[in-house]
SENU-57013 format. One record per residue (C-alpha): x negated, y negated, z negated. Coordinates in pm, whole numbers, padded with zeros to 5 digits, always signed. Example, Ala and Ser with C-alpha at 12.3 -4.5 7.8 and 13.67 -1.06 7.14 Angstrom:
! SENU-57013
-01230+00450-00780;-01367+00106-00714;
END
This chain:
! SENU-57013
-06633-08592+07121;-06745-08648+07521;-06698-08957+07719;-06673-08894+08081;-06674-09193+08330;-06450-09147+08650;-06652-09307+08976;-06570-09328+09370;-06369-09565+09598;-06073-09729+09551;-05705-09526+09583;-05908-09178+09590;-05678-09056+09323;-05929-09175+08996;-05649-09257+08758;-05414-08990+08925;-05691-08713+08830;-05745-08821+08488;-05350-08870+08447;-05325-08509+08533;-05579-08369+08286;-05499-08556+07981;-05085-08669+08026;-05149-09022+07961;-05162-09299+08196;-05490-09453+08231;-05340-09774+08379;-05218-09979+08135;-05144-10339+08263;-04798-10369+08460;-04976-10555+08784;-05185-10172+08787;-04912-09991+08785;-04715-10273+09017;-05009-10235+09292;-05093-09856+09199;-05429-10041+09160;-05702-09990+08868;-05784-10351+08742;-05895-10313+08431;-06089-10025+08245;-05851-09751+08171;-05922-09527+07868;-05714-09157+07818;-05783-08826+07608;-05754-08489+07597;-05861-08208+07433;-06107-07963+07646;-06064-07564+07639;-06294-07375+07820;-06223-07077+08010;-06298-06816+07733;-06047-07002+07517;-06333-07193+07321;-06218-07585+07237;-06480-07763+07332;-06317-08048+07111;-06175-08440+07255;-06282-08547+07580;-06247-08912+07607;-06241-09039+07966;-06347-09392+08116;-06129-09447+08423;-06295-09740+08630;-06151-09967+08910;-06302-09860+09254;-06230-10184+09457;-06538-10398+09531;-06383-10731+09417;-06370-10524+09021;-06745-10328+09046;-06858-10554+08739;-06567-10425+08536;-06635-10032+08687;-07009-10131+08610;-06931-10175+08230;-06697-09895+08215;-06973-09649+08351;-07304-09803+08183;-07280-09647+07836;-07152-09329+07947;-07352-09023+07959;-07123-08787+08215;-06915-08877+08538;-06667-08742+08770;-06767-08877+09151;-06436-08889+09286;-06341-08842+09675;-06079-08802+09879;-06014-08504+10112;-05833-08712+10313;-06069-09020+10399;-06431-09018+10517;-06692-09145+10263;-06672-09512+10183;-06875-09768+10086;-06747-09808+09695;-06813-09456+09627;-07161-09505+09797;-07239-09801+09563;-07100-09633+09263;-07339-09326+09330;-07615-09525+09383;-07510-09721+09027;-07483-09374+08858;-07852-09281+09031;-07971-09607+08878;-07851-09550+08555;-08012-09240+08528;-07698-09048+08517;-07806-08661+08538;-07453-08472+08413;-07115-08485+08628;-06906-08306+08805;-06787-08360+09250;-06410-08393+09271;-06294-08363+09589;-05910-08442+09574;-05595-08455+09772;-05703-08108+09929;-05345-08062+09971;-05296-08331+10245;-05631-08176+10419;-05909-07938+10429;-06184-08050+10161;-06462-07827+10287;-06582-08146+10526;-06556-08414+10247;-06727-08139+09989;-07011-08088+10261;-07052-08508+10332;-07097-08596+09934;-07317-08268+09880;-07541-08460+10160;-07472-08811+09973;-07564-08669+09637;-07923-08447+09707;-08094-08766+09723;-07958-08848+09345;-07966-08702+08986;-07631-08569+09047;-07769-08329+09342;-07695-08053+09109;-07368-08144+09007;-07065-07877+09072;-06798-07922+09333;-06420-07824+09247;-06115-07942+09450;-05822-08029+09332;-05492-08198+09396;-05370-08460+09121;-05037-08387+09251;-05002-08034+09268;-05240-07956+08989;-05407-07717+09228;-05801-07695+09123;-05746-07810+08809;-05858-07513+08587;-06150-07507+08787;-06243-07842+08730;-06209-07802+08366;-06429-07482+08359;-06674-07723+08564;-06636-08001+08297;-06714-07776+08005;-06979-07598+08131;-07184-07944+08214;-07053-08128+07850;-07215-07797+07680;-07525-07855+07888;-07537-08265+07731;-07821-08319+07452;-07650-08433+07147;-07745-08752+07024;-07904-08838+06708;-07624-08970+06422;-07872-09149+06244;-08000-09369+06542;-07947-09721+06522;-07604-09808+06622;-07609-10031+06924;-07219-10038+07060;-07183-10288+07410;-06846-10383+07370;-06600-10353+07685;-06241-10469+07547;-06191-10722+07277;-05799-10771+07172;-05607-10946+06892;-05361-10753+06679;-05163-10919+06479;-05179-10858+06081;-05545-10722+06132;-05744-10948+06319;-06026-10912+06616;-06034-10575+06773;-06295-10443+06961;-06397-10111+07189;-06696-09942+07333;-06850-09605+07424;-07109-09569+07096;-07407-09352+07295;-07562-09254+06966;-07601-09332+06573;-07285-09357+06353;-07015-09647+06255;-06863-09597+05890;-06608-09811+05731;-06789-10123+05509;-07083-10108+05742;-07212-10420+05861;-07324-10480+06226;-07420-10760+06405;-07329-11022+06684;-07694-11202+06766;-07765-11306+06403;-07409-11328+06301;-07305-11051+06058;-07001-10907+06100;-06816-10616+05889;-06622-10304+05977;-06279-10338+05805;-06145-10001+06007;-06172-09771+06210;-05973-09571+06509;-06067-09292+06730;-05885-09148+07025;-05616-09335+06870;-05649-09184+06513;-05808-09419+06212;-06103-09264+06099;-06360-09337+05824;-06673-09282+06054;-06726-09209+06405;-07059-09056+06565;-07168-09074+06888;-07101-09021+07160;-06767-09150+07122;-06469-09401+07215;-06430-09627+06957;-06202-09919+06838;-06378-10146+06549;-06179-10324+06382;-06344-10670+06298;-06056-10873+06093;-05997-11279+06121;-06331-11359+06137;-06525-11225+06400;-06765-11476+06602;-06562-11662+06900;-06845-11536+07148;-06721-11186+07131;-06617-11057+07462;-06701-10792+07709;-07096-10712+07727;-07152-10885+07375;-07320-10589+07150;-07298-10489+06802;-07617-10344+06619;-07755-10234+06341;-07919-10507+06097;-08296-10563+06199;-08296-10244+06445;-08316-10418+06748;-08510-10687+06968;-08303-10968+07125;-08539-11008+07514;-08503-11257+07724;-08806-11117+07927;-08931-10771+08031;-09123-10573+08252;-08953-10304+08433;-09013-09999+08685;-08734-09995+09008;-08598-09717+09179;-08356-09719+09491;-08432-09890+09858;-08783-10048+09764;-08768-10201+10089;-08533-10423+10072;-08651-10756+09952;-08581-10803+09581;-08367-11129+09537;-08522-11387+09319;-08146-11427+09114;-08023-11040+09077;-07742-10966+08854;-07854-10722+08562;-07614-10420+08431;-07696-10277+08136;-07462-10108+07876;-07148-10302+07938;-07306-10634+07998;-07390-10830+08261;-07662-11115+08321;-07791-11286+08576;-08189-11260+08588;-08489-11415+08758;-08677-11135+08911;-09079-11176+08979;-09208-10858+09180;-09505-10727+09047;-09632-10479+09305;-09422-10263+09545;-09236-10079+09216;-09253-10277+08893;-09110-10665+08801;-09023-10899+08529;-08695-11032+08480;-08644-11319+08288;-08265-11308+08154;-08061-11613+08101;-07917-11442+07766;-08082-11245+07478;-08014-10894+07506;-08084-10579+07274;-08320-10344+07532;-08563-10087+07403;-08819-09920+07571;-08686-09633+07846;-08353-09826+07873;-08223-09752+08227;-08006-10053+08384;-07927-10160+08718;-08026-10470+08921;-07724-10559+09188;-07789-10819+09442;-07405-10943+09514;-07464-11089+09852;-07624-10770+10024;-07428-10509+09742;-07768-10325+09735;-07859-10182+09375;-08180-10064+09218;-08241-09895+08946;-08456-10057+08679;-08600-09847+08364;-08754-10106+08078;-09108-09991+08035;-09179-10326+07867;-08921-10527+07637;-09215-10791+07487;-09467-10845+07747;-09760-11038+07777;-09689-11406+07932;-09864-11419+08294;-10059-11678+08344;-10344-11766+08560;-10405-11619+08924;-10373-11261+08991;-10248-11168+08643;-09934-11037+08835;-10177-10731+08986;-10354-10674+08662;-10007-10641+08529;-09878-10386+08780;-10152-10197+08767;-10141-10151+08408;-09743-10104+08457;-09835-09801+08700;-09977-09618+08398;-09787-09771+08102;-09683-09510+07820;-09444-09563+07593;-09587-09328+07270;-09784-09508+07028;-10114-09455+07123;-10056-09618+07457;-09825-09908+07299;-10176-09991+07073;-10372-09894+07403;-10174-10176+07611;-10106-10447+07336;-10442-10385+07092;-10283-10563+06810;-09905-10559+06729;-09695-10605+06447;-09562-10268+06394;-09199-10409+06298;-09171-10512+06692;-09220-10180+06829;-08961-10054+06603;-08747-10295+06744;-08831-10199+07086;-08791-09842+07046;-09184-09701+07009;-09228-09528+06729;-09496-09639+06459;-09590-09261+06316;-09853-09104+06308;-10130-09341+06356;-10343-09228+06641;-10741-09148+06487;-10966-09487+06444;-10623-09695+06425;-10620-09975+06176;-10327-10063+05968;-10312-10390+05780;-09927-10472+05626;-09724-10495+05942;-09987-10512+06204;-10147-10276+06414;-10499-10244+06599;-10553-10044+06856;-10883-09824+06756;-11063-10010+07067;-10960-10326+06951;-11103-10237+06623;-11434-10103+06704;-11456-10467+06904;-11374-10656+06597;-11593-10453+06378;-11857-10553+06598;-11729-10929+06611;-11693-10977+06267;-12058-10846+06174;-12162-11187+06393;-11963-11372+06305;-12027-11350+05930;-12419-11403+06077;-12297-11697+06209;-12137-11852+05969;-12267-11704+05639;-12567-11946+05507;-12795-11930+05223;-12597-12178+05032;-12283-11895+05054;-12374-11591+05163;-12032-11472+05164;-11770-11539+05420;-11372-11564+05335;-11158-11354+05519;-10939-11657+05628;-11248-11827+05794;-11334-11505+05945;-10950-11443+06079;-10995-11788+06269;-11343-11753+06352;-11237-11408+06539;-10912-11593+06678;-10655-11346+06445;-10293-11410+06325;-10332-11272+06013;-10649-11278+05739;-10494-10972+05609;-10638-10846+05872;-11007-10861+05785;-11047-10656+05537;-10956-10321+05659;-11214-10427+05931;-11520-10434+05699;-11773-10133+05721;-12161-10108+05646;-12338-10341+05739;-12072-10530+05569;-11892-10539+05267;-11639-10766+05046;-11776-10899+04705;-11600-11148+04509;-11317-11209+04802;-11608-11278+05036;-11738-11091+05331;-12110-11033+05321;-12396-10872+05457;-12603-10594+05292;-12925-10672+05373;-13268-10488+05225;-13376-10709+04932;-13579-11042+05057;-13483-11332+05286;-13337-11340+05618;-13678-11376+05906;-13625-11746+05981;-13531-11860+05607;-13873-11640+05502;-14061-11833+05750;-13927-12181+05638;-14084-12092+05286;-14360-12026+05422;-14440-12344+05556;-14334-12484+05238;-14609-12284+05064;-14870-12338+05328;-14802-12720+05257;-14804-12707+04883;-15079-12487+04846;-15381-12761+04799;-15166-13010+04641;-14876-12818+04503;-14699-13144+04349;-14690-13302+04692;-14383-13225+04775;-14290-13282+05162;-14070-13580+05294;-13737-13507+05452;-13851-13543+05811;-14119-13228+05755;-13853-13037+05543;-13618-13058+05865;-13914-12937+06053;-13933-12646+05846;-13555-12542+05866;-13498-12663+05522;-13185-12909+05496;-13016-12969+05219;-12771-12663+05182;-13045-12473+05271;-13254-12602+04966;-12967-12534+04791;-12909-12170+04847;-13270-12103+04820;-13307-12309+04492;-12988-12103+04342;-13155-11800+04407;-13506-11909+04284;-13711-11884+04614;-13762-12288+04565;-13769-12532+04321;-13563-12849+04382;-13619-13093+04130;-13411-13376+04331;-13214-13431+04656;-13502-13428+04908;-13763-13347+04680;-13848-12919+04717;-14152-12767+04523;-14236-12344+04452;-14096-12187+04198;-14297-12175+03873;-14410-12576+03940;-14258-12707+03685;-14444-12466+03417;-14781-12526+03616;-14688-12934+03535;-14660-12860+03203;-14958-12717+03177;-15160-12998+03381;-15001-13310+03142;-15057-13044+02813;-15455-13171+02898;-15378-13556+02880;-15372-13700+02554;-15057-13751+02422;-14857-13890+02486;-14902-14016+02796;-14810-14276+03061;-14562-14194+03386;-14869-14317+03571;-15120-14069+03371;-14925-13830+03434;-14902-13926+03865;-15259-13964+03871;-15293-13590+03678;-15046-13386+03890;-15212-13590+04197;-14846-13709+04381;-14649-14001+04445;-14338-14186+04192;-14102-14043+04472;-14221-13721+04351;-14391-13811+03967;-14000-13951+03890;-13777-13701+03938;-14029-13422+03837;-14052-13554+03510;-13684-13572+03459;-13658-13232+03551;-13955-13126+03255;-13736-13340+03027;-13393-13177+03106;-13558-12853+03065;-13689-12925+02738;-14040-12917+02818;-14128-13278+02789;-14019-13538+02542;-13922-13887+02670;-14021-14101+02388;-13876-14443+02305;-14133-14657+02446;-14074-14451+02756;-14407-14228+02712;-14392-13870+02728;-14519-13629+02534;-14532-13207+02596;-14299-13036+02373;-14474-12746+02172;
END
């Protein structure tokens, strides 16, 4: 199927021309056909032939209202649709609703459509075919054919459906397995069924059973119609009417969306490029069009071509969606293209022109998504519409998150200090959780595929490889030690020289587990190998012996004497007898 949107001002023979090519009435509520006025979106279908005799299958068309007072309801009529037909009158000069509607199809990024001049039985069209030729080469529609017609005659019109099929066969075809994301223009009751709703689907497919959503709220497809035929599934691009049974969500109405489970981002804020008059002021309360919905937003300018809108409600908006900003007091549009759905919150002073400046250049492939953000959760730019394959070369990949290979080579770097930092002798290993907050990340997950030489993870901790031997400063701290114990080597040092040294109690902790010290006590530190040399000293008293022989013999205080000898008779190497004399085991 194609969906063709009908544009142009008001009583320029829209619905008359669509009337003519399909049979069917596009006006459909009594006060339209009363005031011979389009109120309401009109919707009629026909099947397309081209001139070789080749069906070019259903054409649906979207016949909008062209006064000013209805350009919100022509607005959702045209968003979602990929093709128009400008409409204008041989008979009238060029007005201002078919100048805003162009200037809403140049905004919208509408590329395919066809110039209809009509009436060019109640006057010559050449002059109205020359005016919009100079209207449109300022537009996307500059290459657009002209045909003229008469609705009432039916003069022109095999020409304009020669012109119609040779721009729908020029139309990329849209993926049918793309997320379905349906903006919803008419919602109706009917009675024995339930809610009904209808939209132009732009791309992906709708099957019977499926279930969409409404925000959060789940909602079910009980059926499904077509061009006015029930269907099983329907593809885009296509007209469709869902049907929703008893229980859809209150809320629904026009501009509500359905989508696919977990395919899409709900925004309230965004970053966007403009097109159209960038010299008119930008309001600070724009309306926003987009798909068939409608929003009012709080525009910041950021630069001469980029802003952020902030929108009063949550909408579903992907990266290169096109949608139009409308000031209603002045009527002036301008186009807007989303080149950021999740930006970065701006803060402090002249974040604005860092932002635009990095908006000037912003790419929307992966690399430059990682480039931009440096660390992501990949599930968000799904949502947003960047896709998370392949991983550009020095990427990182931990679960759902992405770095950015600049990002990484930074926190490579980082974590290598910060390990320094916080690693000590008493745990040479760092966990990855203390090292995610340390380095100010969401996620310790996140750690691990950051270690490289000179780091590595042992026993769930990050450590350092280092060549065998202490760290400089904890070599020099033993050092002391051993200059101090080297004339008296039972005389161990108080606790205001140990600090001196660099040796507080952790310290003396890691360097006792490793054997580079001996601590016999909290606060009392010796070298390795004194407890054997003790042994050896109180083996020459006679035995056994006194805890003050045995001071005197090893030449240090009780403070020391005390503690040591506990430690000889834990080890096994003295025997505390009961009369509380010692004697050397062996």
């Amino acid at each position: 199927m194609h969906v063709v949107a009908t544009a142009g001002h008001v009583d320029h023979g829209k619905s008359t021309l669509v009337r003519a090519l399909t049979g069917s009435d596009p006006d459909r509520l009594e006060e339209e056909r009363r005031r011979g006025l389009s109120i309401e979106l009109g919707y009629c279908w026909t099947e397309l032939v081209a001139p070789d005799g080749r069906s070019l299958g259903d054409v649906a068309f979207v016949d909008v209202p062209g006064h000013s007072r209805f350009v919100s309801t022509a607005l959702a009529g045209v968003g979602p649709v990929p093709v128009a037909m400008l409409v204008v009158a041989a008979d009238d000069p060029w007005m201002p609703q078919a100048a805003e509607h162009l200037a809403a199809l140049d905004a919208l990024g509408v590329r395919h459509g066809v110039l209809v001049v009509t009436r060019s039985d109640l006057a010559d069209p050449a002059p109205a075919v020359a005016r919009a030729r100079e209207e449109l080469a300022h537009t996307g529609l500059r290459d657009a054919p002209a045909v003229t017609v008469s609705g009432r005659t039916g003069a022109g019109l095999d020409d304009l459906r020669a012109a119609l099929a040779g721009v729908l066969e020029s139309v990329p075809q849209p993926d049918p397995e793309a997320a379905v994301r349906l903006w919803i223009d008419r919602r109706f009751t009917v009675h024995g069924t339930g809610t009904v709703v209808t939209g132009t689907l732009p791309a992906g497919t709708i099957r019977v059973g499926d279930t969409l959503c409404v925000g959060d709220e789940p909602v079910r497809v009980r059926g499904l119609e077509s061009l006015g035929r029930p269907v099983e599934s329907v593809r885009g691009v296509a007209r469709v009417a869902v049907d929703l049974g008893g229980r859809a969500p209150e809320a629904i109405s026009r501009g509500t969306v359905l989508v696919s489970p977990d395919a899409f981002e709900a925004v309230t804020t965004l970053d966007v490029r403009l097109t159209g008059d960038l010299t008119q002021r930008l309001p600070e309360r724009p309306v926003l069009h987009v798909g068939a919905a409608m929003t009012t937003v709080r525009a910041r300018p950021l630069g001469d071509r980029h802003a952020r809108l902030a929108l009063e409600h949550p909408l579903p908006l992907r990266l290169g969606d096109r949608a139009l900003l409308r000031d209603p007091g002045s009527r002036t549009v301008w186009g807007v293209r989303v080149l950021d759905p999740a930006p970065p919150p701006l803060g402090r002073r002249g974040s604005a022109r860092t932002r635009a400046a990095a908006l000037a250049s912003y790419d929307g492939a992966l690399a430059g998504q990682l480039a931009a953000r440096g660390l992501v959760r990949a599930d968000l730019l799904r949502r947003i519409g960047v896709p998370t394959e392949p991983l550009p070369a020095g990427s990182v990949r931990a679960g759902d998150w992405l770095l950015s290979p600049e990002r990484a080579a930074r926190l490579r770097a980082d974590l290598v200090a910060a390990v320094d930092r916080l690693a000590t002798p008493l745990q040479p290993g760092v966990t990855p959780a203390a090292l995610a907050h340390e380095l100010d990340l969401p996620d310790a997950a996140l750690v691990p595929p950051l270690v490289a030489p000179p780091l590595r993870i042992e026993e769930a901790r990050v450590r350092r490889d280092r060549a065998p031997g202490l760290p400089p400063a904890l070599a020099r701290a033993v050092e002391g030690l051993a200059a101090d114990l080297r004339d008296a080597p039972f005389a161990a040092p108080d606790a205001g020289r140990l600090a001196q040294l660099g040796l507080d109690p952790k310290t003396v902790a890691a360097l006792h587990r490793t054997g580079h010290v001996l601590r016999v006590a909290e606060g009392v530190v010796l070298l390795p190998g004194a407890d054997e040399e003790a042994r050896d000293v109180l083996r020459g008293l006679p035995q056994p012996f006194t805890t003050s022989q045995a001071r005197q013999a090893l030449g240090t205080s009780r403070r020391v004497a005390l503690p040591l000898l506990a430690h000889l008779d834990r080890t096994g190497r003295t025997l505390r007898l009961p009369d509380d004399r010692r004697q050397v085991r062996g």
